[in-house]
MARFI-316755 format. One record per residue: residue in one letter; x, y, z of N, C-alpha, C in turn; chain. Coordinates in nm, 2 decimals. Each point is the difference from the previous one (the first is absolute). Last residue first. Example, Ala and Ser with C-alpha at 12.3 -4.5 7.8 and 13.67 -1.06 7.14 Angstrom:
REM MARFI-316755
   resn     n.xx     n.yy     n.zz    ca.xx    ca.yy    ca.zz     c.xx     c.yy     c.zz   chain
      s     1.28    -0.22     0.71     0.09     0.11     0.00    -0.08     0.11     0.08       A
      a     0.03    -0.57    -0.01    -0.09     0.12     0.00     0.09     0.12     0.00       A
END
This chain:
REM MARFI-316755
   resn     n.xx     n.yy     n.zz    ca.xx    ca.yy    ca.zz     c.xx     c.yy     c.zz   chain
      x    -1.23    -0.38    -1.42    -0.04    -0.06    -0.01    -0.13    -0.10     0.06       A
      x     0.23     0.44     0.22     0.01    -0.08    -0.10    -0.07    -0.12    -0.03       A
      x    -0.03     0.50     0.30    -0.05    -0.16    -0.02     0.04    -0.06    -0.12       A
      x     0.20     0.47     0.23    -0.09    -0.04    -0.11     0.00    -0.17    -0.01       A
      x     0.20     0.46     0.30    -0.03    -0.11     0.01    -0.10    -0.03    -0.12       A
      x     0.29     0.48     0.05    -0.13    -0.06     0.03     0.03    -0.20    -0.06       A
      x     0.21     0.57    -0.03     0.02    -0.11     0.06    -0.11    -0.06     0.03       A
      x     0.25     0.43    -0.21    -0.12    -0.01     0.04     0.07    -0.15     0.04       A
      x     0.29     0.45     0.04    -0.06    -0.09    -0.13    -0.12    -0.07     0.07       A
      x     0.35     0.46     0.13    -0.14    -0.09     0.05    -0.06    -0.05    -0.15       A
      x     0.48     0.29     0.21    -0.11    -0.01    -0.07    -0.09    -0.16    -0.02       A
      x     0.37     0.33     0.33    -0.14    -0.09     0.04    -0.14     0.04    -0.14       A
      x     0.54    -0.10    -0.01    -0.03     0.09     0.02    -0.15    -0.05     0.03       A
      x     0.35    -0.37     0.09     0.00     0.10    -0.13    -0.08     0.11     0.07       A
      x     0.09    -0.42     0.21     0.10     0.08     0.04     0.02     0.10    -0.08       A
      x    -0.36    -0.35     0.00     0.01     0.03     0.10     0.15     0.07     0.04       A
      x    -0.37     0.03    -0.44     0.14    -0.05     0.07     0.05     0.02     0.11       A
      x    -0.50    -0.10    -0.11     0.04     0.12    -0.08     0.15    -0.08     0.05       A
      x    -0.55    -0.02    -0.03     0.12    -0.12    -0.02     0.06     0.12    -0.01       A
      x    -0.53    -0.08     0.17     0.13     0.06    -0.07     0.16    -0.05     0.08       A
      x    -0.52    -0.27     0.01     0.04     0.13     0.02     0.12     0.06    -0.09       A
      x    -0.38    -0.49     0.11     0.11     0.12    -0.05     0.03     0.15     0.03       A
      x    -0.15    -0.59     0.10    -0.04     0.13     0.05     0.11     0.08    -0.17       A
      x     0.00    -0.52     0.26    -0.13     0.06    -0.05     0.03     0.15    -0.01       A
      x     0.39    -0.47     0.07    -0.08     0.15     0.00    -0.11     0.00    -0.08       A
      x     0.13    -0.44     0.21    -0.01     0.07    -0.12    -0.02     0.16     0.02       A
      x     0.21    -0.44     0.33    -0.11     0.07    -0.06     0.04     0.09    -0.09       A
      x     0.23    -0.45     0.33     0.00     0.12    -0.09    -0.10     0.04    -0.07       A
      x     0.08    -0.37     0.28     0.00     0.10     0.09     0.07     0.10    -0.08       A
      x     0.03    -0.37    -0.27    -0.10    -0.04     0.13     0.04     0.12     0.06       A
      x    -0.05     0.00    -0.51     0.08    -0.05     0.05    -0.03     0.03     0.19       A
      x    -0.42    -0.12    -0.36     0.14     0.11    -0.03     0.16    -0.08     0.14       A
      x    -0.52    -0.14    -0.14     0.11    -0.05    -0.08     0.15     0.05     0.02       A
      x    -0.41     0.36     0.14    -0.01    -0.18    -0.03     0.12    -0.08    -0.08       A
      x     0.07     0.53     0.28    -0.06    -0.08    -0.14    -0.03    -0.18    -0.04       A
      x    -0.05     0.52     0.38     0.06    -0.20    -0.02    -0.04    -0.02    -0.16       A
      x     0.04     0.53     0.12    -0.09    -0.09    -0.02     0.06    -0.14     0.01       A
      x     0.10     0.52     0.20     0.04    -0.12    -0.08    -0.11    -0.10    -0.04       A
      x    -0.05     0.56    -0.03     0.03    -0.11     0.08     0.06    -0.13    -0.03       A
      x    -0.07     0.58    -0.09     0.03    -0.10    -0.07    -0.04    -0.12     0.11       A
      x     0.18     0.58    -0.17    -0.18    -0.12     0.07     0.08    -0.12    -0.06       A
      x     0.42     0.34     0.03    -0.14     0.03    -0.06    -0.11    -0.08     0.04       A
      x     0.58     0.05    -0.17    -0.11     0.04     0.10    -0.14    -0.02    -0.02       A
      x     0.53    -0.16    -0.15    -0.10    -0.02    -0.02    -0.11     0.03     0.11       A
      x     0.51     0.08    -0.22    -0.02     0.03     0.15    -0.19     0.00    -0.07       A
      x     0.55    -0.14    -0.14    -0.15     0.01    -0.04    -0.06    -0.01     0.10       A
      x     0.53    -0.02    -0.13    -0.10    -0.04     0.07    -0.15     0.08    -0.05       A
      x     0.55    -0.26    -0.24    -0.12     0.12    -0.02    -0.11    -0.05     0.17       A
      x     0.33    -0.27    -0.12     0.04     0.03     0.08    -0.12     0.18     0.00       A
      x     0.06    -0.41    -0.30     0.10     0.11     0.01    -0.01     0.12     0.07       A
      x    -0.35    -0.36     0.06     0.15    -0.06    -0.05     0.07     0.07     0.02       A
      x    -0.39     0.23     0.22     0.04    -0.08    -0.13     0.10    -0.06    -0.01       A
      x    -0.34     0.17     0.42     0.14     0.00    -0.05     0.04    -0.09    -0.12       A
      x    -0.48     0.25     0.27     0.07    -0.09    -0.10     0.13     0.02    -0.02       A
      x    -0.30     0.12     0.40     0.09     0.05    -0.10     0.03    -0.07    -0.02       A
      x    -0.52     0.15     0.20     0.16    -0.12    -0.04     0.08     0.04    -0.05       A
      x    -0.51     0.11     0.21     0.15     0.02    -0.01     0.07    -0.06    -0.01       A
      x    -0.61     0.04     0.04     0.17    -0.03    -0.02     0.14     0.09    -0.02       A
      x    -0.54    -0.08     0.23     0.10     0.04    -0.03     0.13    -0.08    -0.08       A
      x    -0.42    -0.11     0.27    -0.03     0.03    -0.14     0.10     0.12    -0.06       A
      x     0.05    -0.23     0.43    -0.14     0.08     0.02     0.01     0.08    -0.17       A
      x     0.44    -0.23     0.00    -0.11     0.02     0.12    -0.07     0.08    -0.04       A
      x     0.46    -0.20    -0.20    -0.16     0.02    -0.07    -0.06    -0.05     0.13       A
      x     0.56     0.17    -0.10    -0.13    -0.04     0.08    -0.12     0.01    -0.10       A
      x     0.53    -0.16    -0.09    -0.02     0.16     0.03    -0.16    -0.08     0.08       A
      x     0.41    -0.19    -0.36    -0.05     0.03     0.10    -0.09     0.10     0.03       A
      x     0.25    -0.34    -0.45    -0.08     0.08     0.07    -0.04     0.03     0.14       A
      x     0.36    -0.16    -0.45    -0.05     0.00     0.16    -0.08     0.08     0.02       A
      x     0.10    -0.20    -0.44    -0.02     0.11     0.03    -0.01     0.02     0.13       A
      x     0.17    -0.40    -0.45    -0.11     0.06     0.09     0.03     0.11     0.14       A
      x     0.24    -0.06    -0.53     0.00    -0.01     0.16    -0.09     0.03     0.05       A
      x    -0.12     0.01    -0.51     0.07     0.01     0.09     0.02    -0.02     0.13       A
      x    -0.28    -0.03    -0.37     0.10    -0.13     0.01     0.10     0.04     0.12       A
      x    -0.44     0.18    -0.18     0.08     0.08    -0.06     0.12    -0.14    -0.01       A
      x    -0.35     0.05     0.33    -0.04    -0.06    -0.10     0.11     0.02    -0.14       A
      x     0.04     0.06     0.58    -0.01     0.01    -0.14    -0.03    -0.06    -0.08       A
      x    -0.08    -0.07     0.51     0.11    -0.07    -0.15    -0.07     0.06    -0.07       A
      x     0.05     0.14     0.55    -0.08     0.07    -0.14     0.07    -0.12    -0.05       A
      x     0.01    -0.07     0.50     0.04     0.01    -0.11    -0.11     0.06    -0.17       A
      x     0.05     0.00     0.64    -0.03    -0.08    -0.08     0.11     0.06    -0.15       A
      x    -0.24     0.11     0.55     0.13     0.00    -0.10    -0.06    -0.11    -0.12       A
      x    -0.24     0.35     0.41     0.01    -0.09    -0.10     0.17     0.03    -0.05       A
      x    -0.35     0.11     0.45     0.10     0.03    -0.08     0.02    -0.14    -0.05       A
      x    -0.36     0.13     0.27    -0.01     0.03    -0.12     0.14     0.00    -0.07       A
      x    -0.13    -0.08     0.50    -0.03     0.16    -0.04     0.00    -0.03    -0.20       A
      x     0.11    -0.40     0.21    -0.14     0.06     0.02    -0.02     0.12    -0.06       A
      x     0.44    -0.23    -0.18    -0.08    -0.02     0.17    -0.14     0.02    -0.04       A
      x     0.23    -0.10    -0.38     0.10    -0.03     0.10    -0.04     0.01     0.12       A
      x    -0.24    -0.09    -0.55    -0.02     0.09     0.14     0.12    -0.10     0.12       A
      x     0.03    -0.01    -0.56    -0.07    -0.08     0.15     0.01     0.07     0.10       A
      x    -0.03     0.05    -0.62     0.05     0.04     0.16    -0.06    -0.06     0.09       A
      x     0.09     0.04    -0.56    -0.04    -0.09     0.14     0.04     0.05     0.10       A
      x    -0.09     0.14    -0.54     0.08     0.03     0.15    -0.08    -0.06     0.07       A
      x     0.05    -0.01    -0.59    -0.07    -0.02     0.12     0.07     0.05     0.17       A
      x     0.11     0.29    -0.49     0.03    -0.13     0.06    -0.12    -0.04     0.13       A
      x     0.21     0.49    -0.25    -0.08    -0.11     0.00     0.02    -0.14    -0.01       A
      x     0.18     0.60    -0.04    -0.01    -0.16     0.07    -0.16    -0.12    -0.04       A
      x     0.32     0.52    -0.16    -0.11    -0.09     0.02     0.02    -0.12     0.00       A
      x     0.20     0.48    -0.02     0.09    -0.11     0.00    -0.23    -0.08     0.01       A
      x     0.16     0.47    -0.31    -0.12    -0.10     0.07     0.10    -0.13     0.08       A
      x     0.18     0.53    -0.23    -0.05    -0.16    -0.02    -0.06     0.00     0.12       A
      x     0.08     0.42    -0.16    -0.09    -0.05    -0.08     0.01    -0.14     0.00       A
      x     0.27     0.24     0.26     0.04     0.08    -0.10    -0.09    -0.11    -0.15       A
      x    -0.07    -0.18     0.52     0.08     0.19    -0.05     0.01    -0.04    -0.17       A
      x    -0.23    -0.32     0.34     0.14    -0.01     0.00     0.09     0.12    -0.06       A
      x    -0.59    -0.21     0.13     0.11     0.06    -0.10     0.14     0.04     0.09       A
      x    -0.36    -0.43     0.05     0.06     0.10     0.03     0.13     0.15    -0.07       A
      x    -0.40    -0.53     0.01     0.11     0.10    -0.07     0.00     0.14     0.05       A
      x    -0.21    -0.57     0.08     0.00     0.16     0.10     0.11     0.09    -0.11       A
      x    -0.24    -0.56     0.17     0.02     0.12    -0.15    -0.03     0.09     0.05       A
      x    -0.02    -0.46     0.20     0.00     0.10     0.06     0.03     0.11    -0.11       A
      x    -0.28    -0.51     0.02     0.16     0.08    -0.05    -0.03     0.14     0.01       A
      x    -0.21    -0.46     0.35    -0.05     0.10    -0.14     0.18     0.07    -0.05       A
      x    -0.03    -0.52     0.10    -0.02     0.10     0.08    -0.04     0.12    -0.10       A
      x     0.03    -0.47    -0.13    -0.10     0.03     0.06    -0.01     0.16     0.07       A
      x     0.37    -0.22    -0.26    -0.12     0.06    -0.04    -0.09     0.04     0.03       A
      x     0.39    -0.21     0.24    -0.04     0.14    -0.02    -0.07     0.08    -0.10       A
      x     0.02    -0.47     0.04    -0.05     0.02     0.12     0.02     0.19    -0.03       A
      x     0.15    -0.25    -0.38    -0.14     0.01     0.06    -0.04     0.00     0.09       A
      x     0.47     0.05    -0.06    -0.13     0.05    -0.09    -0.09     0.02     0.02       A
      x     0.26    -0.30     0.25     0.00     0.13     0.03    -0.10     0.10    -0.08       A
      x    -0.14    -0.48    -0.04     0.10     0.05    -0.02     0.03     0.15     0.09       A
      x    -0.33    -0.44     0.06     0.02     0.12    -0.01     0.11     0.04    -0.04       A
      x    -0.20    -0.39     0.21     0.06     0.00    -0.17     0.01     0.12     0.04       A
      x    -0.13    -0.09     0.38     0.11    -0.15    -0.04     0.03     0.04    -0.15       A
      x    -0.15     0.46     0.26    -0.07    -0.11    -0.07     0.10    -0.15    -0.01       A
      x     0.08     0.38     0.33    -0.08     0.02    -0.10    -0.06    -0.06    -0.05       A
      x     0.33    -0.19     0.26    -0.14     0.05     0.05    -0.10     0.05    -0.01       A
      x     0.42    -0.05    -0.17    -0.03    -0.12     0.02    -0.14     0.02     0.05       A
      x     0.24     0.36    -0.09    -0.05    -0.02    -0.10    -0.10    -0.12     0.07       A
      x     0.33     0.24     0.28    -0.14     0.01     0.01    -0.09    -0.04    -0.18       A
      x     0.47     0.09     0.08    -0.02    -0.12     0.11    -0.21    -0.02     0.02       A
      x     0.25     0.34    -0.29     0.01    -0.14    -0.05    -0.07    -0.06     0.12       A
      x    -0.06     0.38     0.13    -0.07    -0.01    -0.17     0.05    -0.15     0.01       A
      x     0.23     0.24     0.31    -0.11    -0.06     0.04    -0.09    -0.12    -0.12       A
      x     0.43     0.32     0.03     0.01    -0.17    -0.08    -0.13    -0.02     0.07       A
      x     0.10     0.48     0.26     0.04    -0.12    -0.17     0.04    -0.12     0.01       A
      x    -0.19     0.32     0.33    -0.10    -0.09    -0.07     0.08     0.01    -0.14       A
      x     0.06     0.14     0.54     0.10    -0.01    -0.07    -0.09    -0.06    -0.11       A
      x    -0.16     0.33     0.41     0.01    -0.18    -0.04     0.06    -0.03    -0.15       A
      x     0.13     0.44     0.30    -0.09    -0.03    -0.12     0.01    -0.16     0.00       A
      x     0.12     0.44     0.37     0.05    -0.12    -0.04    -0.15    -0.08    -0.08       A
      x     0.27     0.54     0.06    -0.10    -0.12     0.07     0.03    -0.14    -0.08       A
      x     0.29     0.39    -0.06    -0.02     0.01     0.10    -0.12    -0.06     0.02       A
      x     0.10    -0.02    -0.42    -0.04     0.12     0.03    -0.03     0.00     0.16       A
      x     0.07    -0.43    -0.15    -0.04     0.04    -0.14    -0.07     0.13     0.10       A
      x     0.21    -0.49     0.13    -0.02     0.08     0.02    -0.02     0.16    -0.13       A
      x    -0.13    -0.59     0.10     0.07     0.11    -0.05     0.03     0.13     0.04       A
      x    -0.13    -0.54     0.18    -0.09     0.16     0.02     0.14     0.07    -0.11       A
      x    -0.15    -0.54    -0.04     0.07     0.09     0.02    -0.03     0.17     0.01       A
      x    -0.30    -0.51     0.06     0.07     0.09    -0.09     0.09     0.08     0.03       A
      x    -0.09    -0.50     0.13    -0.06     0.11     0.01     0.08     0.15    -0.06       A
      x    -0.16    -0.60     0.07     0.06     0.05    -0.08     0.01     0.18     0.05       A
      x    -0.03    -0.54     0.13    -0.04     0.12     0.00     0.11     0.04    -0.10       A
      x    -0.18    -0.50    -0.04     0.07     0.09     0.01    -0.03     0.16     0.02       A
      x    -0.22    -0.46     0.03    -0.05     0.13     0.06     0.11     0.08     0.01       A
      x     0.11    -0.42    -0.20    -0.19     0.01    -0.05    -0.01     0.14     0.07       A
      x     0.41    -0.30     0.11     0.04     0.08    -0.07    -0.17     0.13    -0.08       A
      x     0.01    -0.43     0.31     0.04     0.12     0.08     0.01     0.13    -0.06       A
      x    -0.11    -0.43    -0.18    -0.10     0.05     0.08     0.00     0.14     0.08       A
      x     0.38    -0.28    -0.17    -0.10     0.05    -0.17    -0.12     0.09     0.11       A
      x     0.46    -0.06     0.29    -0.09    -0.10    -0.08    -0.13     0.11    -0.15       A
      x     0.51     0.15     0.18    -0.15    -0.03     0.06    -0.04    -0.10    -0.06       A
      x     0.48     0.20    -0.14    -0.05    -0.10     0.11    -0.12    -0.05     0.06       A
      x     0.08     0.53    -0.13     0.08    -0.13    -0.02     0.00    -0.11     0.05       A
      x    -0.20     0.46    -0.09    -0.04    -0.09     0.05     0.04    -0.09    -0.07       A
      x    -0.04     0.53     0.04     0.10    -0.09    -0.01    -0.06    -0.16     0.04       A
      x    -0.28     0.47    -0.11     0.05    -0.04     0.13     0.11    -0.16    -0.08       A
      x    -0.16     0.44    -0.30    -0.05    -0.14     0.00     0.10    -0.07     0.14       A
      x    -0.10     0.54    -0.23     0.10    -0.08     0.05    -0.09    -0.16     0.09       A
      x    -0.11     0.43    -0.38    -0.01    -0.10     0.13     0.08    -0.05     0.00       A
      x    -0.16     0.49    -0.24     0.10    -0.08     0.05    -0.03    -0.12     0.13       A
      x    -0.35     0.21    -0.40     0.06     0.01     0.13     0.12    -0.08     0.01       A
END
């Protein structure tokens, strides 16, 4: 999330302890989205006092999905995904990391009443349109007001033809 830290110059030590802090609204398709990059870092501390990034995003499940692409290829993903719920009704933002090395992956879209929908946006700009059962799960250890997908369904390109790959959540380690 984007924060911005109130100014405080000149206080005493006592004063400086309850710094507010609060997040920034983004806009994203004619509505407005709680803004959730750099959360991750800011939220390690919290995670664990040792913890590395690493190993706090070990904890979450890894999302693996291949979709065919025409003329006998496969694009296929996989990596853990975190996502944090933005209001009530179920809308989520968050991020895929690849396992591959590549840029991690924005993610939006909804997980209600045992649904999902997301569209994955890749590095290069490719999107990915994730349908199907699912819920979030808290993960112990994990990072603070983010959760793990549970579920699967079908994966296909969200600006290609309507061919249909598979998609599903898997517990590591």
């Amino acid at each position: 999330m984007k924060w911005f830290w109130a100014a405080l110059v000149d206080r005493p030590e006592a004063a400086r302890r309850g710094r507010p802090c609060r997040p920034s609204v983004d806009g994203c398709e004619t509505r407005a989205l709680l803004s959730g990059a750099g959360a991750h870092v800011a939220a390690i501390a919290h995670a664990g006092a040792h913890a590395t990034f690493s190993e706090v995003l070990a904890r979450y499940r890894t999302f693996e999905g291949s979709s065919p692409i025409g003329h006998g290829q496969t694009l296929s993903v996989r990596g853990p995904i975190v996502l944090g719920l933005t209001d009530a009704r179920g809308q989520v933002v968050g991020y895929l990391y690849p396992t591959d090395g590549s840029a991690r992956a924005a993610v939006v879209g909804l997980v209600a009443n045992g649904g999902v929908s997301l569209q994955i946006t890749m590095a290069d700009g490719r999107k990915l349109h994730a349908a199907g059962s699912g819920f979030l799960r808290r993960v112990p250890g994990g990072f603070p007001g983010y959760s793990a997908l549970v579920g699967e369904g079908n994966l296909s390109r969200a600006n290609g033809p309507a061919v249909f790959g598979k998609w599903e959540t898997v517990k590591t380690g």
